[in-house]
C-alpha positions in Angstrom: -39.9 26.5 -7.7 -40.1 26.6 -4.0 -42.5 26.6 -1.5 -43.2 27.9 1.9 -43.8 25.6 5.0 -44.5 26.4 8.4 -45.1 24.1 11.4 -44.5 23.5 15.3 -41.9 22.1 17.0 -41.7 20.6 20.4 -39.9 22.9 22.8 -36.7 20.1 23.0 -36.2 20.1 19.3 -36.3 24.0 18.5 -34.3 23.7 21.7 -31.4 21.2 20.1 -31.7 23.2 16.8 -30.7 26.5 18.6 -28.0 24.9 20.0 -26.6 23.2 16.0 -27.3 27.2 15.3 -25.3 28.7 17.8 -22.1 26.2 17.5 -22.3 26.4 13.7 -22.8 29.7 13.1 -25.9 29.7 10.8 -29.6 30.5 11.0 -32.1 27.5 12.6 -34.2 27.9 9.8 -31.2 26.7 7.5 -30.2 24.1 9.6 -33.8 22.7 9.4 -33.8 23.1 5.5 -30.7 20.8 5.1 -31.8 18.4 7.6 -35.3 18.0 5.8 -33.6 18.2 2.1 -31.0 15.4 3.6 -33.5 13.2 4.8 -36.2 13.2 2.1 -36.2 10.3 0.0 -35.3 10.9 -3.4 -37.7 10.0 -6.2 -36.6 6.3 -7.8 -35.7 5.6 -11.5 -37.7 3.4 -13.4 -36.1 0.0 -12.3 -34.2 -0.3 -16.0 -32.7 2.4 -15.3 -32.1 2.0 -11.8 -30.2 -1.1 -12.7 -28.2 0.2 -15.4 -27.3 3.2 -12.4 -26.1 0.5 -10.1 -24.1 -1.6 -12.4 -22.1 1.3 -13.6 -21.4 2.4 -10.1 -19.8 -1.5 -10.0 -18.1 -1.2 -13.1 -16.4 1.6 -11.6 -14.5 -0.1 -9.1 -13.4 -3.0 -11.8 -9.5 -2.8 -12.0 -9.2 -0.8 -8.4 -7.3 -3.4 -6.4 -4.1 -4.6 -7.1 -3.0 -7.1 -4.9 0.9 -7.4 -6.5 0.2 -11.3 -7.6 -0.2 -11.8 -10.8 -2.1 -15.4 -9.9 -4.1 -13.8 -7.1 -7.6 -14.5 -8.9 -6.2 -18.1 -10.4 -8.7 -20.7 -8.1 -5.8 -23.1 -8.1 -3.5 -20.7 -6.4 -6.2 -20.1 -4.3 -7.0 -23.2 -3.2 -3.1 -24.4 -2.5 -3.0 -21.0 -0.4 -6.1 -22.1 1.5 -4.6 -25.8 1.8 -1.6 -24.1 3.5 -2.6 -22.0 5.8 -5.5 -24.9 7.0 -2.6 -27.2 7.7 0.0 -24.3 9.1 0.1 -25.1 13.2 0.7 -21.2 13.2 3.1 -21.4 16.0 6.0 -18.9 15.3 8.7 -20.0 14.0 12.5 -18.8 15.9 
């Protein structure tokens, strides 16, 4: 179901909004409807379910790197990598 709503605008923002209108091609009143539907806060899930939401959206990047090592999460390899570069002079060698 929708509503109506009307209200003022300071000249300088019907102003700016004219201008969005005219470069994009579409109605004020539509611009102002996607701003307002953009910026409205969204109602929050209970917080079980908001944490359930948020630890699928990390599952979903489990597996998307691969860095070509085999060893690259082995905290051995790590730290003898570490130990290198930390005693590397980095000066280029010719």
């Amino acid at each position: 179901m929708s509503k109506i709503l009307t209200f003022e605008l300071q000249d300088e923002i019907y102003e700016a909004l004219q201008q969005m209108a005219k470069k994009s091609g579409r109605p004020v009143e539509e611009l102002a409807l996607k701003w307002l539907a953009r910026y409205t806060p969204r109602p929050r899930l209970p917080l079980d379910e908001e944490a359930k939401a948020a630890e699928q959206r990390f599952r979903s990047h489990f597996g998307a790197v691969n860095s070509g090592n085999p060893r690259s999460a082995d905290n051995e390899q790590i730290d003898a990598d570490l130990m290198e570069e930390y005693a590397s002079t980095h000066e280029e060698k010719v």
